[in-house]
N, C-alpha and C positions, 0 to 999 in steps of 0.2 A: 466111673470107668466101666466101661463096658470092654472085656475079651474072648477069646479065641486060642485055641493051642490045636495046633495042627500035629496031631498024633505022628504020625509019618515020619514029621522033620522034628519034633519038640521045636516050634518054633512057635511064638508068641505075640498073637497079635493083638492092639488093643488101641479104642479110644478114649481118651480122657475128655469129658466135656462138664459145661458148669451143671446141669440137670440129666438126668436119666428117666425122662418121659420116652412113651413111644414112637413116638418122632426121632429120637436120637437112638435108641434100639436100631429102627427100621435103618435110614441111615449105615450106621454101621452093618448091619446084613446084608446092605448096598454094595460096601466095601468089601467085603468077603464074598462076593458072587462075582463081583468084577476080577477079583484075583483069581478066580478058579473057574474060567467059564466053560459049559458045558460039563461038568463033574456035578453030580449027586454031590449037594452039604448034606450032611447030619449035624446039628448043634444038641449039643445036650444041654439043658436051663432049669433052673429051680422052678419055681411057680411065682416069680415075680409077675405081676401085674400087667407089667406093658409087655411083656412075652406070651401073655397069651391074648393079646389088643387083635379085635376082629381084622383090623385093618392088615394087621403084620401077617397074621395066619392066612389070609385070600394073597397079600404078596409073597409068601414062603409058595401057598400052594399052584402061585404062577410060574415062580421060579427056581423049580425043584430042589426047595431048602425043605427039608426037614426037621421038623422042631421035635428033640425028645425031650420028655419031663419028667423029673426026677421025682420021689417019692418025698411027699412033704417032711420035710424035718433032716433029710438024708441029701444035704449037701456035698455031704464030704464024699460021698461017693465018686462025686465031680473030680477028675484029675486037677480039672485047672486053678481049684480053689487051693493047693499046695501052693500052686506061683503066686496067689492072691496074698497066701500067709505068708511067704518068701518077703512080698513086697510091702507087708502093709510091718512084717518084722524089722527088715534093714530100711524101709527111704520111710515111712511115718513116722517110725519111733520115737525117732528121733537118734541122735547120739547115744552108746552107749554108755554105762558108768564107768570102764577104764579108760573111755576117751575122756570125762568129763571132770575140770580139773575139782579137788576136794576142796571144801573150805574150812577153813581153817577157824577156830574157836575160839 
């Protein structure tokens, strides 16, 4: 899953795909350029891999997307990794234990 939080509005954008190669990166930056055309992106990114793919950074640096990166290790500095713990707590978890009936001995 690759996302997006639009400070401004707290609004949440995001693609779910089967791989998160650069190709699917770049893509998605597709979609956030189209939503917001003509505006200055700022993205803030960890140091994954395919964010700093030669290819993405010559299309950021055509498409007035700005790539910031974050200090190794210093994730959580990232607002949007809250929504990630939000989400990976309530829809992966799975069920809670007082949803989940006991079994009996």
């Amino acid at each position: 899953m690759f996302g997006a939080l639009d400070l401004r509005s707290g609004q949440l954008y995001y693609r779910i795909r089967d791989r998160k190669r650069w190709m699917e990166f770049l893509s998605f930056l597709k979609s956030l350029r189209a939503r917001w055309p003509g505006d200055k992106l700022y993205l803030i990114c960890d140091n994954y891999s395919v964010h700093k793919r030669s290819e993405v950074r010559a299309w950021c640096a055509d498409n007035d997307v700005e790539l910031v990166f974050l200090p190794t290790y210093s994730s959580w500095l990232n607002r949007i990794e809250c929504e990630f713990a939000a989400l990976r707590y309530f829809a992966l978890k799975g069920p809670t234990t007082a949803a989940t009936p006991s079994r009996t001995r």
